[in-house]
C-alpha positions as CSV (number, residue, x, y, z in Angstrom):
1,X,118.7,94.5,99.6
2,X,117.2,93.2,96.6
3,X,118.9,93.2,93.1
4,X,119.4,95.0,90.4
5,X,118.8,98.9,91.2
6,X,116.8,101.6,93.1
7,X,115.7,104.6,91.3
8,X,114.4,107.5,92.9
9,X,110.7,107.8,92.6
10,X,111.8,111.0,90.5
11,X,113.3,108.8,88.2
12,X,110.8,106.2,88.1
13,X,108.7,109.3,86.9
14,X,111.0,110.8,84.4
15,X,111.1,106.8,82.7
16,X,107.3,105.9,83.1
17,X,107.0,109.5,81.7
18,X,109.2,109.0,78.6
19,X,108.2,105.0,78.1
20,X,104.5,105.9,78.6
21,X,103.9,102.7,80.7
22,X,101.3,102.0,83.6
23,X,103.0,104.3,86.6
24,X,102.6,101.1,88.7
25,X,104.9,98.7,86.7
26,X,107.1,96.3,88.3
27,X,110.8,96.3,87.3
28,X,111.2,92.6,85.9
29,X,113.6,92.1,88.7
30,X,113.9,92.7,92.0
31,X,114.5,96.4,92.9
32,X,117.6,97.5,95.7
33,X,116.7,99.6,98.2
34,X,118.7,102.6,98.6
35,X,121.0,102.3,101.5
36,X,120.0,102.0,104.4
37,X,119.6,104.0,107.8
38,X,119.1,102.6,111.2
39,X,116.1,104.4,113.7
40,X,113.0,104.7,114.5
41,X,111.0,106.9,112.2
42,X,110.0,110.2,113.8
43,X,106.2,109.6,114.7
44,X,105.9,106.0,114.4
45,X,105.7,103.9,117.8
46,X,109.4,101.7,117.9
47,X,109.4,98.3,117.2
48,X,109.6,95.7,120.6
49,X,113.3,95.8,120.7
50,X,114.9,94.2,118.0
51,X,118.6,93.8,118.9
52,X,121.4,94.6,116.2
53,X,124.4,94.1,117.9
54,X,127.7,94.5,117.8
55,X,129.3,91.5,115.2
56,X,132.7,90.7,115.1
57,X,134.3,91.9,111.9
58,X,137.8,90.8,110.4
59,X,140.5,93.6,110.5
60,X,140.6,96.3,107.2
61,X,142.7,98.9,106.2
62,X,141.5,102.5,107.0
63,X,141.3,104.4,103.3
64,X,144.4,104.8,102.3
65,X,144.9,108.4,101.0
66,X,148.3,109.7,99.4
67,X,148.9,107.6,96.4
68,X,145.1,107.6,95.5
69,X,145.1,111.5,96.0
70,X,147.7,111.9,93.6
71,X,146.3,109.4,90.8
72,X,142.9,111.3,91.2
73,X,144.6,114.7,90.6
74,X,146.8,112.8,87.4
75,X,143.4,111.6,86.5
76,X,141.0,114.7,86.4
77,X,144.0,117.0,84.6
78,X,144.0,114.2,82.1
79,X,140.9,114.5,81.6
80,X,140.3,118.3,81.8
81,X,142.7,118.2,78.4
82,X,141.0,115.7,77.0
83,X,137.2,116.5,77.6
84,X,134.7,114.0,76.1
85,X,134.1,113.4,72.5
86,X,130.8,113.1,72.0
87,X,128.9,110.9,69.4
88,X,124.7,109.4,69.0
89,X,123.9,107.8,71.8
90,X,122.8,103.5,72.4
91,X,119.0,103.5,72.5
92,X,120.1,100.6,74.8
93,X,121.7,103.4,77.7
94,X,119.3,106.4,76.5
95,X,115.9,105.3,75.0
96,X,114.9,106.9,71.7
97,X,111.7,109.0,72.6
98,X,109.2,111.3,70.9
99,X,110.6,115.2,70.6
100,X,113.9,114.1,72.2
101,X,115.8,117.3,73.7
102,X,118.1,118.9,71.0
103,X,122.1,118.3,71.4
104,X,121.5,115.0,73.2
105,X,124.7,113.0,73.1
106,X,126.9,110.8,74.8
107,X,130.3,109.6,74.9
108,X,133.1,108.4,77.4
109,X,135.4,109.2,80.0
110,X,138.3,107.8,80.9
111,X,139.4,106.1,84.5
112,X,141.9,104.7,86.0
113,X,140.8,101.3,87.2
114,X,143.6,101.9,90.5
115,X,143.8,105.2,91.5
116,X,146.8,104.5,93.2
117,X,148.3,103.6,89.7
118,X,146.7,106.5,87.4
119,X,149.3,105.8,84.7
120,X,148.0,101.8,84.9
121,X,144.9,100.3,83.4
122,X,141.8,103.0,82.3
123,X,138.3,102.3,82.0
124,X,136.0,103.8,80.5
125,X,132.3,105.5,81.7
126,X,129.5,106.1,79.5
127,X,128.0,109.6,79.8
128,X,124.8,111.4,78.4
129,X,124.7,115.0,78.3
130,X,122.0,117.6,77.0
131,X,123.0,121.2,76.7
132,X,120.8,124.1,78.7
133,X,117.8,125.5,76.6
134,X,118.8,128.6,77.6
135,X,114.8,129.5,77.7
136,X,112.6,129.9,80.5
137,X,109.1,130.2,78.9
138,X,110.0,133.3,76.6
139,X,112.7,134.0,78.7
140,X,116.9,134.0,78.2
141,X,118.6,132.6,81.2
142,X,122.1,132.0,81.6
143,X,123.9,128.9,81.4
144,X,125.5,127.7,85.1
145,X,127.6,124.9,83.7
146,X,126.5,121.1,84.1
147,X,124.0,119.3,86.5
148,X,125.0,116.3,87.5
149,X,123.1,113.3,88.5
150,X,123.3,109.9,90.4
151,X,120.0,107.7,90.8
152,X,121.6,105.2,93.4
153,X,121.9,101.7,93.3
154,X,124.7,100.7,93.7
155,X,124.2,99.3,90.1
156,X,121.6,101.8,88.4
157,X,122.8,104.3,85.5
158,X,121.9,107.4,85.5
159,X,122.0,108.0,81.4
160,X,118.5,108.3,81.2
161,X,118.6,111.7,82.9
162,X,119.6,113.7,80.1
163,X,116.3,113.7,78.8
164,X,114.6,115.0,81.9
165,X,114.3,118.6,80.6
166,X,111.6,117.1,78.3
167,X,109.1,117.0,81.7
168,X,107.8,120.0,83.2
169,X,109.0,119.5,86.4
170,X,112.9,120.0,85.1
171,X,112.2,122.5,82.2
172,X,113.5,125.4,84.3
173,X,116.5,123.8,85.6
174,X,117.0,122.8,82.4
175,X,116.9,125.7,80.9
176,X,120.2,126.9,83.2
177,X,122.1,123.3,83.0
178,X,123.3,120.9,80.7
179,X,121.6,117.8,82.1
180,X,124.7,115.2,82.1
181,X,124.1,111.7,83.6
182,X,126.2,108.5,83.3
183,X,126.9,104.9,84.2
184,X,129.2,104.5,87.2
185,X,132.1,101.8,87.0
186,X,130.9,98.5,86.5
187,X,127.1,99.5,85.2
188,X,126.0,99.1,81.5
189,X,128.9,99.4,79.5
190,X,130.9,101.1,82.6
191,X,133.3,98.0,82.7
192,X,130.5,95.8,83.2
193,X,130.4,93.3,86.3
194,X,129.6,89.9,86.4
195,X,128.6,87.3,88.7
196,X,126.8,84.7,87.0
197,X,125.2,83.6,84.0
198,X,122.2,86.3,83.0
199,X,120.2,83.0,81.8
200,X,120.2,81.9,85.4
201,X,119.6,84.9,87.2
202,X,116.5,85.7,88.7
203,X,115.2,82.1,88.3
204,X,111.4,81.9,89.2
205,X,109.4,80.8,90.6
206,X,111.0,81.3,94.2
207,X,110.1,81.1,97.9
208,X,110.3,83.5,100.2
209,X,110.0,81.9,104.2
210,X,109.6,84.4,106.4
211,X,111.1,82.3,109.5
212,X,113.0,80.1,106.8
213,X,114.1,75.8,108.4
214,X,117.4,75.3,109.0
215,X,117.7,72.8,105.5
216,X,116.5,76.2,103.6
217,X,119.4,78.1,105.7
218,X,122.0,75.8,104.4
219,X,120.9,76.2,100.6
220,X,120.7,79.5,100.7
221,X,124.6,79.5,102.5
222,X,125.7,77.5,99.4
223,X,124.1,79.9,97.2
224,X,125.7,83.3,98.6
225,X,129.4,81.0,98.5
226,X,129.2,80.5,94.8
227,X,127.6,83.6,94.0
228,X,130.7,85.4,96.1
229,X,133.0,83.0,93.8
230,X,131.3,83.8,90.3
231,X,132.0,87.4,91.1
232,X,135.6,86.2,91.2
233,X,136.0,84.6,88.8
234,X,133.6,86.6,86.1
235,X,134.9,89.8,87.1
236,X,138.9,88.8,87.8
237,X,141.6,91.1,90.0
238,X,139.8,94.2,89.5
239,X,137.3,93.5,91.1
240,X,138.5,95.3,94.8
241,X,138.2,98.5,92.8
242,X,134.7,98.8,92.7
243,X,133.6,100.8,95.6
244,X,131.9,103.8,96.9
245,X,135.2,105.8,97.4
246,X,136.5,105.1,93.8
247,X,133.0,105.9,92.8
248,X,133.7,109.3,94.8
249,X,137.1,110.1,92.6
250,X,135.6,109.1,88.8
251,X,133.1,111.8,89.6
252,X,135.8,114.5,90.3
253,X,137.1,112.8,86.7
254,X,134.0,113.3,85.6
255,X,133.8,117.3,86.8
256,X,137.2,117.6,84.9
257,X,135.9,115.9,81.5
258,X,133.1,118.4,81.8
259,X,135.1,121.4,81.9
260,X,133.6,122.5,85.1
261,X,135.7,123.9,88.0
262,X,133.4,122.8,90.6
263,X,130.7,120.1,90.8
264,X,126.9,120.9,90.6
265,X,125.4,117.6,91.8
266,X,122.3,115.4,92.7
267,X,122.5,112.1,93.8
268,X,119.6,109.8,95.3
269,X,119.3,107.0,97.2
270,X,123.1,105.4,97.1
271,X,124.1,107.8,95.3
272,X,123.7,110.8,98.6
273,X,126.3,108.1,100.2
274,X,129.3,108.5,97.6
275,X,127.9,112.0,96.8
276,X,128.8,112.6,100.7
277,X,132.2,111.5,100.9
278,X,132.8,113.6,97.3
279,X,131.5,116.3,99.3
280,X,134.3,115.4,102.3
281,X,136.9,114.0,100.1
282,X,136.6,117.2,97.6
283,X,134.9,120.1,99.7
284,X,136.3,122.5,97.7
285,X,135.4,121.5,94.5
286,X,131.8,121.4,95.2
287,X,129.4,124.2,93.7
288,X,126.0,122.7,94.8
289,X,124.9,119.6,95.9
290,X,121.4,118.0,96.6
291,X,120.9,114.5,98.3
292,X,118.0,113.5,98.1
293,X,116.7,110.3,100.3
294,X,120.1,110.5,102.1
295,X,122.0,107.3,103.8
296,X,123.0,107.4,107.1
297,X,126.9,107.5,106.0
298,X,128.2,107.2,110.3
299,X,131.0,104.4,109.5
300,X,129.9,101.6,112.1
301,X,126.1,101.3,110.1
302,X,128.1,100.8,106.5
303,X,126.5,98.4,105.7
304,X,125.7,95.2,107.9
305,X,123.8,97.3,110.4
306,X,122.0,99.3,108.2
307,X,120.4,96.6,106.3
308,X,119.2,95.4,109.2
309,X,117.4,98.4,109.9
310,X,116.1,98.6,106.7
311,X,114.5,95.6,106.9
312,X,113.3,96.9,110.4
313,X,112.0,100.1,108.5
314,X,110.3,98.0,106.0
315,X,108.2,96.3,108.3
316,X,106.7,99.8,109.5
317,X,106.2,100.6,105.5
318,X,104.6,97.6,104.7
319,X,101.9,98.2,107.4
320,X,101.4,101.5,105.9
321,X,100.5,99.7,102.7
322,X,98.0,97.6,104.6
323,X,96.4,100.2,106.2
324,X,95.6,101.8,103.4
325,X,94.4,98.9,101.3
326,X,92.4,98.2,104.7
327,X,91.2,101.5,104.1
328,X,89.3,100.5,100.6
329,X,87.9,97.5,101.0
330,X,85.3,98.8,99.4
331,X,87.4,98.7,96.4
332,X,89.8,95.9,96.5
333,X,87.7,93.7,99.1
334,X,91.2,92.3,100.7
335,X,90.0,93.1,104.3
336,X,88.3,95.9,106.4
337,X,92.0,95.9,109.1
338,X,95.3,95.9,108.3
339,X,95.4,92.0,109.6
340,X,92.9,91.0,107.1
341,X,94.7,92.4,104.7
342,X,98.1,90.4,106.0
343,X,95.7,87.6,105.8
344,X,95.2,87.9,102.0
345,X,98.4,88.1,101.4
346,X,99.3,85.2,103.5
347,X,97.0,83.3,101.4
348,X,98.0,84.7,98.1
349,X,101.6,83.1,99.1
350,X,100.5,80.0,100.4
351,X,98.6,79.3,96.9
352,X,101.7,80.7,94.5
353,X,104.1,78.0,96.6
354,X,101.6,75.2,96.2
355,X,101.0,76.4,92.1
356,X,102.9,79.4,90.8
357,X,101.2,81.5,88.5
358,X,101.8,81.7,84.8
359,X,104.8,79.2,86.2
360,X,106.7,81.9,86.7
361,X,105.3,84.0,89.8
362,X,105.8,82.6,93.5
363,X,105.9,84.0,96.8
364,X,109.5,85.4,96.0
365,X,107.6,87.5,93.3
366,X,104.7,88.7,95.3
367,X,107.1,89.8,97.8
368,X,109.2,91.6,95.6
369,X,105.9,93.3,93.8
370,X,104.7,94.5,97.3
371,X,107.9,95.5,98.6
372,X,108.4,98.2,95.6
373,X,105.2,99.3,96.7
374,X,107.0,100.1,100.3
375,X,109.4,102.9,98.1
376,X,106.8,104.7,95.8
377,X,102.7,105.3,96.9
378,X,102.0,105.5,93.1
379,X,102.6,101.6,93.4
380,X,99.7,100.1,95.8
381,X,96.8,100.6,93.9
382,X,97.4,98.5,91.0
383,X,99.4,96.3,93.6
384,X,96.1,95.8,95.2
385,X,94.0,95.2,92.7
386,X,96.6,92.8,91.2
387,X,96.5,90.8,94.7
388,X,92.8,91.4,94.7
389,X,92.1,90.0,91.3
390,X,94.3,86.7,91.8
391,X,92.3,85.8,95.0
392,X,89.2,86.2,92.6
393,X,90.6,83.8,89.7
394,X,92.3,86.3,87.5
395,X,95.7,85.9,87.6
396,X,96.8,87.8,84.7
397,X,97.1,91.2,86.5
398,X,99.9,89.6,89.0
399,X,102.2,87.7,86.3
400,X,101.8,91.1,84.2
401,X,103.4,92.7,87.3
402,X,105.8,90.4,89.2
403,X,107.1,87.8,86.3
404,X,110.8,88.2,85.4
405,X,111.2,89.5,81.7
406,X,114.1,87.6,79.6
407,X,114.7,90.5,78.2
408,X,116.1,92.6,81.0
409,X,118.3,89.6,82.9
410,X,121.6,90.6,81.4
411,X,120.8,94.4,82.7
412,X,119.4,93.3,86.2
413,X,122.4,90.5,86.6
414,X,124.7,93.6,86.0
415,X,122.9,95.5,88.5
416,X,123.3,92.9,91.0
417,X,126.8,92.4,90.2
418,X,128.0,95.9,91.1
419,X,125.1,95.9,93.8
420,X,126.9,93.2,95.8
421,X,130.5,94.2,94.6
422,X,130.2,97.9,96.3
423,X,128.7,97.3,99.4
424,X,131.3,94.3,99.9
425,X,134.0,96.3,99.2
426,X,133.2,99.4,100.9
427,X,132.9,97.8,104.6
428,X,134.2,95.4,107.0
429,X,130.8,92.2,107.2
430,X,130.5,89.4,110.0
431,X,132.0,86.3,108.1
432,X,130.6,83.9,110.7
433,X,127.1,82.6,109.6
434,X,126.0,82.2,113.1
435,X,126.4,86.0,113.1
436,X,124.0,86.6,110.3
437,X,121.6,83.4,111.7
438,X,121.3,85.2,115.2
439,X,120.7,88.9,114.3
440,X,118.5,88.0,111.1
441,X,116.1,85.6,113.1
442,X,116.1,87.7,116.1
443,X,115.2,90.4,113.7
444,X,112.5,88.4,112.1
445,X,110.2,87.9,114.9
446,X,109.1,91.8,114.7
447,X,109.8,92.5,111.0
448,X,109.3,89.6,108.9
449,X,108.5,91.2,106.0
450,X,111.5,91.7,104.3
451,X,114.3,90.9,106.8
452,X,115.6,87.5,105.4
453,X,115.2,88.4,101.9
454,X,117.4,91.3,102.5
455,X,120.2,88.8,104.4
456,X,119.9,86.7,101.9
457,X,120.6,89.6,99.3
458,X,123.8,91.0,101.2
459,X,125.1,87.1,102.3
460,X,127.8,86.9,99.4
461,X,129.3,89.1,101.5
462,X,130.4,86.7,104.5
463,X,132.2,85.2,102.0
464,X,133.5,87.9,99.3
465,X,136.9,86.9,98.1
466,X,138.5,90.1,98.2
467,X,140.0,92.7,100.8
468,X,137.6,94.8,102.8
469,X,138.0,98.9,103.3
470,X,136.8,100.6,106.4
471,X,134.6,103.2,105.8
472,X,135.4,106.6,105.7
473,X,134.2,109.0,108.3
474,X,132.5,111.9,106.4
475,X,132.5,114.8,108.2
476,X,132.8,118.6,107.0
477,X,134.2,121.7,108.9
478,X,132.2,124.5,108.9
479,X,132.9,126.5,106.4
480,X,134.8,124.3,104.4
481,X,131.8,123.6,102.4
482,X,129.5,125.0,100.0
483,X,125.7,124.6,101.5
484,X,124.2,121.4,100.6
485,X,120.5,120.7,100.6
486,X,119.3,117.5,101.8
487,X,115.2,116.2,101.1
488,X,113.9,113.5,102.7
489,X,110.6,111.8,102.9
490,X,109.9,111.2,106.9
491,X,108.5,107.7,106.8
492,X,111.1,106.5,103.5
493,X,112.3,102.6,104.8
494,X,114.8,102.5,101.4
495,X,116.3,105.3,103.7
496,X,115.2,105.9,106.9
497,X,114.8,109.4,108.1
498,X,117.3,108.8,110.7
499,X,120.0,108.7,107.9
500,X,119.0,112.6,106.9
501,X,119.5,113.5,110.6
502,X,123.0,112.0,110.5
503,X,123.6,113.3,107.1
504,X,122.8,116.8,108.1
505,X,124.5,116.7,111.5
506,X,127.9,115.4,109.4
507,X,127.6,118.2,106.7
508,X,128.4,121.5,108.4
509,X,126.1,124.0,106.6
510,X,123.4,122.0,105.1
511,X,120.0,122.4,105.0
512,X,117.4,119.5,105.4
513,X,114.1,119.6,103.4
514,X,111.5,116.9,105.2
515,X,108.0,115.9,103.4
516,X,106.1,115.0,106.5
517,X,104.0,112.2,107.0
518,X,105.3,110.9,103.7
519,X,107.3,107.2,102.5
520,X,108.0,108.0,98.9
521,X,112.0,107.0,98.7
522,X,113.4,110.3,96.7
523,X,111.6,113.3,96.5
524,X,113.1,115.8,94.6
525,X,110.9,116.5,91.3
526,X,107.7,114.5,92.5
527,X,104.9,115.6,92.4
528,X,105.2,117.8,95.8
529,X,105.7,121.5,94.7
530,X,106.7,122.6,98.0
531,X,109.9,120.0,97.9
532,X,110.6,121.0,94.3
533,X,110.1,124.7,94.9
534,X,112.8,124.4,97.3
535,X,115.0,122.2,95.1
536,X,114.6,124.4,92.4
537,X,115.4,127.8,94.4
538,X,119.0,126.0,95.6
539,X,119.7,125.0,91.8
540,X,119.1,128.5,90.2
541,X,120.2,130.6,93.0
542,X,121.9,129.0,95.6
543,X,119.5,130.6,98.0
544,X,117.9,128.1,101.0
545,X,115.9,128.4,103.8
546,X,117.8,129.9,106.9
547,X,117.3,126.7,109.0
548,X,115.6,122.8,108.0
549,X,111.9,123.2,106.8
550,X,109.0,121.3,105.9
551,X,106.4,120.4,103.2
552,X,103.3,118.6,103.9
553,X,102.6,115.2,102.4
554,X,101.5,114.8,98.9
555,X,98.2,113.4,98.2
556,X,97.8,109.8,99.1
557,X,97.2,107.7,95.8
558,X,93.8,107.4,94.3
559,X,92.2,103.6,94.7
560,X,91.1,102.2,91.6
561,X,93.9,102.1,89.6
562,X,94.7,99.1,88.0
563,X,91.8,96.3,88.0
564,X,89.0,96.8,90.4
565,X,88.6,93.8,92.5
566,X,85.3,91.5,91.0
């Protein structure tokens, strides 16, 4: 979808936590949904038929499997021997912050850039890791090795998440696990990607057409060829080797470095798909695993398809969004029905295209501000009054949220970098533009809300200059795999529910988790107890429930936050 990377809403909690900034603040570039699903959301009425049809793809090789088997194995004893010397860690990767956990440090790992040639070129993955407490309240608990975790992306680190024991949400997991997370290939300093020059990425203002002319189709064409050529030629020969399945074998590397026989887990968003095939790839060196806002991972929707049921998904989020900003008009004065409130927004974009506010904030940027609040709930009350205020002559609350920050462009650009990389990479994509015209404007006519921003996101692809995989087919035996708990919020559109029913069908053994009535993308230590009880329970004892269960929504968000309208 968009650039840069998804976090859980977890994770945006655990940094707005440690930052101590609004809990509605915009990234500074666009955000990546999670990947990506494909129907209907249990409950909600379907869409009028919105084809997504078969597309004609080049030929790919099927995974190959031997050689890479082998350098994996080469790879993790290496690393077992070697372990991870630890030093301070980069405020940059792992922010200072106040009462930071004791024994935080970070270091590297090494990984071969081919695993078909583990003796060849080695990279090298940063990786933050904060020993267990050992203290529950007054209590002395065990140590159960290391924990883990994966925020998604592709293109966000997960560094951060050694500090989570400092919340009370993770205290008691903490107290059992080192907290370990890390930058996969290509993120931070992971062997950094590149596409293009951070100075001109994420340019603003922009526009964002939702039924876009046929002279905008043919700039934007241009645009995904060069992009798909500065990748090239930034990022050189190695490119081919970022993917999901390579992702996969750096984090049995990874379990090796740590001294741990088998993997304890969590991956979100993107990081449920790779944390899948590890899972199928590796079912015996898996411990625990939770996947939280889980991808559909059937081949055939990796990942043309799926984004265009995202976008589909996001149409049904976005009217949640209006329905509840319909619902306080009292407060925000944006309209009394969900059309009204289109109707603002219609006229918020019509103004930013004719006079962009603060020169920087255009209807690209209003679109991105309201389609984070389509992941996280926390988000549409200052999203609301930020649209409301703007109407009213105060623009300040909307460039404060949707203007790109300078500061962050060399971070996002990386983001998008391995973003695009990965999911090019991983899958066969139509490399016909009429293709992408056709099932994108077809699309459009029931969901415009996001549907050609996303295309034009994932176009690069059409044209990527190097070779496709086909997609494994992850599937598990029963039996041949430890339990794995899946949580999923029902109405999530970063990914839809339908991906957690494919996800638990593929997985013999696991256990899906749903938070009804709820579109929060990542669940797992939000502020629902029910879903973190059950989390919890699976991390400390292995124990879950003896078939899929259920949590009721959390709270809807509070209106007010943010500016009140007048």
């Amino acid at each position: 979808m968009k650039a840069a990377a998804v976090r859980s809403a977890a994770v945006s909690l655990l940094l707005t936590a440690l930052a101590t900034t609004p809990v509605d603040a915009t990234p500074s570039h666009p955000a990546t949904p999670g990947l990506r699903a494909t129907h209907s959301l249990p409950g909600v009425p379907s869409l009028p038929a919105a084809p997504i049809p078969a597309a004609p793809f080049p030929s790919a090789p099927f995974p190959s499997g031997a050689a890479e088997l082998r350098g994996t194995i080469v790879a993790a004893l290496r690393a077992r021997a070697t372990g991870i010397r630890y030093g301070t860690c980069d405020p940059a990767e792992v922010p200072a912050v106040p009462h930071s956990p004791a024994g935080l440090r970070c270091g590297t790992v090494a990984v071969p850039l081919d695993y078909a040639r583990p003796d060849g070129k080695q990279i090298e993955l940063t990786v933050s890791r904060t020993p267990a407490t050992g203290k529950d309240g007054g209590r002395k608990v065990p140590r159960q090795g290391a924990l883990v975790y994966d925020p998604g992306g592709p293109g966000a680190t997960g560094m951060y998440f050694a500090l989570a024991g400092t919340l009370p949400v993770w205290k008691r997991i903490a107290a059992a696990y080192d907290l370990v997370g890390y930058a996969p290939r290509g993120v931070g300093r992971s062997a950094p990607l590149s596409c293009e020059d951070p100075k001109q990425f994420g340019k603003a203002p922009t526009l964002a057409p939702t039924h876009p002319s046929a002279s905008y189709k043919r700039e934007r064409v241009a645009q995904a060829k060069a992009y798909a050529r500065g990748c090239a030629r930034r990022s050189g020969p190695g490119l081919r080797f970022f993917d999901s399945l390579n992702n996969a074998r750096d984090l049995d590397v990874l379990r090796a470095a740590l001294g741990e026989d088998r993997l304890t887990f969590m991956g979100a968003s993107y990081g449920t798909y790779y944390g899948s095939l590890y899972a199928a790839m590796f079912p015996a060196q898996v411990r625990r695993m939770v996947l939280d806002a889980p991808v559909d991972p059937d081949p055939g929707q990796i990942w043309y398809r799926s984004n265009l049921a995202q976008s589909a998904a996001f149409e049904k989020r976005w009217a949640d969004v209006r329905d509840w900003i319909a619902r306080h008009d009292d407060v925000y004065r944006l309209g009394d029905t969900p059309r009204k409130v289109q109707g603002s927004y219609d006229m918020a974009a019509a103004r930013l295209a004719r006079t962009p506010a603060g020169g920087k904030v255009g209807p690209g940027q209003l679109q991105n501000a309201f389609l984070t609040a389509g992941y996280y709930d926390a988000y549409w009350p200052g999203r609301a009054a930020a649209l409301s205020a703007y109407l009213r002559g105060d623009p300040k609350p909307l460039i404060a949220l949707a203007a790109p920050d300078a500061g962050s462009a060399a971070a996002a650009e990386n983001g998008s970098a391995v973003y695009t990389a990965v999911e090019c990479n991983d899958a066969p994509w139509p490399t016909r533009w009429a293709v992408w015209d056709r099932d994108n404007t077809l699309l459009a006519r029931v969901a415009p809300f996001e549907t050609w921003d996303n295309a034009w996101m994932n176009l690069p692809c059409a044209y990527w200059p190097a070779p496709r995989q086909r997609p494994l087919d992850v599937r598990t035996a029963p039996g041949a795999l430890p339990p794995v708990l899946l949580l999923a919020a029902e109405r999530d559109a970063a990914a839809p529910y339908a991906g957690a029913l494919e996800m638990n069908r593929r997985l013999a053994g696991s256990l899906l988790v749903t938070e009804r009535d709820a579109g929060t993308h990542g669940i797992g230590g939000g502020p629902n107890h029910c879903v973190n009880g059950y989390m919890e329970d699976y991390l400390l004892t292995g124990r879950l429930p003896a078939r899929n269960a259920s949590c009721a929504p959390r709270a809807e968000p509070v209106p007010g936050g943010g500016r009140k309208a007048g």
